[in-house]
N, C-alpha and C positions, 0 to 999 in steps of 0.2 A: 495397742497393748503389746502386740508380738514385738514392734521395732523398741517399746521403751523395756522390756522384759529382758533386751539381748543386751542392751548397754547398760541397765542395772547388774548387771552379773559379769562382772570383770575376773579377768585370769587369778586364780591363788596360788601361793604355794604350798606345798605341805608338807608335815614333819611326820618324820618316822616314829615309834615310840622311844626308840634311842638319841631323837632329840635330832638326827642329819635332816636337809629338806632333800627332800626324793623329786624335786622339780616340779613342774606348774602343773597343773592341771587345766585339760583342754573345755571349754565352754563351746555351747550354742554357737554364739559371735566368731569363736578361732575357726570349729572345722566347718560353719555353714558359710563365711564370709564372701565367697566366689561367687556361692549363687546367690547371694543375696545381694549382690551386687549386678548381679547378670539380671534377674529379676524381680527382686524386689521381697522386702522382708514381708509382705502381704501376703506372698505367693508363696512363701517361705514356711509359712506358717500355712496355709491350708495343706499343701503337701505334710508338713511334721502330723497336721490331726489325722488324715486321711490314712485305711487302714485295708491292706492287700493280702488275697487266700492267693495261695499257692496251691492248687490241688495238682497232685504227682508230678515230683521233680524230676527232670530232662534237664538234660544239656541246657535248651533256648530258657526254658522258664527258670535255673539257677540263674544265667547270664542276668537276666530280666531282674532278678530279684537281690543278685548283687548291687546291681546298678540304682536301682531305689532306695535300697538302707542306705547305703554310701549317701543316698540323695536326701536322708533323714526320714524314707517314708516306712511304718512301721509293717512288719510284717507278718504272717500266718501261715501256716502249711497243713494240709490235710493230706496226708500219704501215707495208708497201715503198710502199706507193701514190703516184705520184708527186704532187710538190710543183712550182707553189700548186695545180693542176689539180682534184684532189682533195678539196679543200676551201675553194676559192671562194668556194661561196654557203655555207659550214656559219657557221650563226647564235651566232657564241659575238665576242665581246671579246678572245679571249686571245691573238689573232696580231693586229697591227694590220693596217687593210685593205691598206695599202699592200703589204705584204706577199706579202697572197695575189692579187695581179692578176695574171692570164693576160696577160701579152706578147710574144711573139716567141719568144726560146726561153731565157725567164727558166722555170727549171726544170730546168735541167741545170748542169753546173759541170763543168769539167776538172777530173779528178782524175787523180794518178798510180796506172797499176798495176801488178802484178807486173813484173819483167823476163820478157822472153821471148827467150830464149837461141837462135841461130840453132843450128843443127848442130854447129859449130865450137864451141860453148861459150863462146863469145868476148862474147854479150850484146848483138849489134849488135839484137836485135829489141827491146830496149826501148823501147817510145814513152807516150804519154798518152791517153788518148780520155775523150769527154764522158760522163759517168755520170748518171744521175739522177737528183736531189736529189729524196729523199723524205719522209716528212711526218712522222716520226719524227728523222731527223736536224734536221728545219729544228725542233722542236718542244726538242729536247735542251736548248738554251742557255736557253730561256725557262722551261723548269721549274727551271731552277739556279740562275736570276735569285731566283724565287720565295724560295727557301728557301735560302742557300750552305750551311747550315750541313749537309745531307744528302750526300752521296757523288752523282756526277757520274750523273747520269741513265741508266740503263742499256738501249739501243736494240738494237732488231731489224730489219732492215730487208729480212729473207727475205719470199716469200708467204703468208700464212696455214695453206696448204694443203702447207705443203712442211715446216713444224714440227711435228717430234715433240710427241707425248703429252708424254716425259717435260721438256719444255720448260715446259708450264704446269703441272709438278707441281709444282714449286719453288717458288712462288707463295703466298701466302695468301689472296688475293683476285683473282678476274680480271674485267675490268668491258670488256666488247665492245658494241660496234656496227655495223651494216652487214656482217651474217654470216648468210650462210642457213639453213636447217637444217641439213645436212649436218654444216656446219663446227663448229654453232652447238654440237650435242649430242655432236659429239666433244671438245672444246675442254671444255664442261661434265662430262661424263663424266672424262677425266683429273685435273681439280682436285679435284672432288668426294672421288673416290677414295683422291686423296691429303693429304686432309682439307681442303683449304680451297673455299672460296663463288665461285658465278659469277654472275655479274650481265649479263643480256642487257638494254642500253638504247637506245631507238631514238625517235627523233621524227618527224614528219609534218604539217607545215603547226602549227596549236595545238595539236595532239596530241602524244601522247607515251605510251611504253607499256616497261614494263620486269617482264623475266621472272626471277624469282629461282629458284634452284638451289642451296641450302645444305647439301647432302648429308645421309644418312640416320641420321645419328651430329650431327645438329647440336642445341644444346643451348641453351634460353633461360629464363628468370624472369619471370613477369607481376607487373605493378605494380598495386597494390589500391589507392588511396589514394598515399599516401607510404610505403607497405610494400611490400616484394619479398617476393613469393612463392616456393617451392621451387624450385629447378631441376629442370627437367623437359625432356623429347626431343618434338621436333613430334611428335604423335598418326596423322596420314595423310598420312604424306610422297609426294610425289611428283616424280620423277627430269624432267629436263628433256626427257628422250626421248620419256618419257612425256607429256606434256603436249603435244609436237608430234604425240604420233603419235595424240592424241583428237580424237574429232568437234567441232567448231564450236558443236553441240548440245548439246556433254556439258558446257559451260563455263556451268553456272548454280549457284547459291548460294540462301542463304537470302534475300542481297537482290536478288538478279536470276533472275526467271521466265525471261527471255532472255538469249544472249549479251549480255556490253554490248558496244557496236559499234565503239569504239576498238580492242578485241580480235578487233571479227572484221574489220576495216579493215588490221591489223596481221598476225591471219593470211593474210590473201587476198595480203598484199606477199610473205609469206614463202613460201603455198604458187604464186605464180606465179613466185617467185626458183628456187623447187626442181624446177619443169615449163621453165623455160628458159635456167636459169643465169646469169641476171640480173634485178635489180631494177626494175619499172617506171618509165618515162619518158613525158614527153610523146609521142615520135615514135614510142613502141607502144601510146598509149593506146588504140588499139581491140581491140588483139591480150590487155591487160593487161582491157579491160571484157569482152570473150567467154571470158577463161579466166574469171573470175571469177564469170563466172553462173553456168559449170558447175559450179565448187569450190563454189558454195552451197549449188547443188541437191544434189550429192552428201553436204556434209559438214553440213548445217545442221539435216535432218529437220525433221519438223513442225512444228518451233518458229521455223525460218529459213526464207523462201524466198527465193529469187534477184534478188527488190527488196528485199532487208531494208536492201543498200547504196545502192541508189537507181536509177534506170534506169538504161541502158544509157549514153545521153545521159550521165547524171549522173558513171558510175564513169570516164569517160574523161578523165584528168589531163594 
């Protein structure tokens, strides 16, 4: 259906109402033609139905979600956080700077709301008040620019914590950032369940660290050569819950005797978000270096001690 649907729909041109042709207009076949050739109009077509949450845009998950509309895959974003505030210094190209400069009370925007009906019924209570333009709406037009040929960006602009489970079930992919544990493993847990992947991704100065969660019914092929092997189900899966709720220490492999330190840098952000409810800053760096030494001690065992991140001096950002 997908491959005879892309050759029934040949390039048009079209006329202005002054009668000039304003040039072709681009189809399915013009701007998917690369990858449909790289793999395959099958493939082509699952990605086009397949449908991706964005929760709180960053740098890495704009990048990520350029790269998929581009790719024809549709997308979603749940992010009340106000706008530009929120994303000021996030290191990504996809909002120009101008954009995201903190000034005055660029950030907000009159919008119209409900009527409110005095007693009388009459409607004398309708007025306007300033809302707050958030980072999801401000993001909406620029992913449509991307790609027009996808369906209008579909935005959330609740809190995190106030959307139901069955909200990220719907989903086939959900790629988050800047969510603590809490959130992190409910959010995963719900997708999972209702069989699609979650992608927890986060960055830190050159670093960067992304925790994947592909549920326990998730299914893959190893490549030998230029040969595909059988499909086969991950061997020792492990749930995202799980992975937050292990020691520091229990996070080695065949190539690492020790945590690698990106991951215990990464944990220490996440278990001092989940002892105070927020994420480390400069202006708690001492508060963010003394919980951390404890989290060492506790979670690292003999294989970690409490300078594994650096001095005291050193962990204070």
């Amino acid at each position: 259906f997908w491959r005879s649907s892309l050759i029934s729909h040949p390039t048009v041109a079209t006329m202005s109402n002054s009668g000039a042709d304003t040039g072709p207009v681009r189809t399915e076949s013009d701007v998917y033609d690369r990858q449909i050739r790289l793999w395959g109009a099958d493939a082509q077509g699952r990605l086009s139905s397949a449908r991706v949450l964005y929760v709180n845009i960053t740098g890495v998950s704009s990048e990520i979600l350029k790269n998929l509309v581009l790719a024809g895959v549709r997308a979603a974003i749940l992010d009340g956080r106000p706008f530009p505030s929120a994303i000021a210094t996030m290191p990504s190209s996809f909002l120009p700077p101008t954009e995201r400069v903190v000034s005055g009370d660029k950030g907000t925007q009159p919008l119209p709301q409900a009527a409110e009906n005095g007693e009388d019924g009459s409607g004398e209570g309708q007025r306007k008040k300033a809302r707050v333009l958030t980072v999801a709406r401000a993001m909406q037009s620029h992913v449509h620019e991307l790609n027009p040929l996808l369906d209008e960006c579909e935005i959330n602009e609740m809190r995190v914590e106030d959307v139901p489970d069955e909200y990220f079930a719907k989903f086939d992919i959900v790629v988050a950032s800047c969510l603590g544990i809490a959130q992190a493993t409910r959010i995963s847990s719900a997708t999972t369940l209702a069989g699609g992947k979650f992608y927890l991704a986060d960055t830190f100065g050159l670093n960067g660290c992304a925790v994947v969660d592909l549920g326990k019914d998730h299914e893959f092929r190893k490549e030998q050569g230029k040969k595909l092997l059988d499909v086969e189900k991950l061997p020792n899966y492990v749930c995202l819950k799980d992975m937050m709720n292990s020691k520091l220490c229990e996070a080695t492999g065949r190539w690492d005797k020790v945590p690698p330190k990106i991951w215990a840098i990464y944990r220490a952000f996440l278990a001092y978000e989940a002892e105070t409810g927020h994420f480390p800053c400069s202006e708690k760096s001492n508060d963010f270096a003394e919980k951390t030494k404890k989290w060492l001690e506790s979670s690292g065992g003999e294989k970690v001690g409490s300078d594994y991140l650096g001095t005291e001096e050193e962990l204070q950002i």
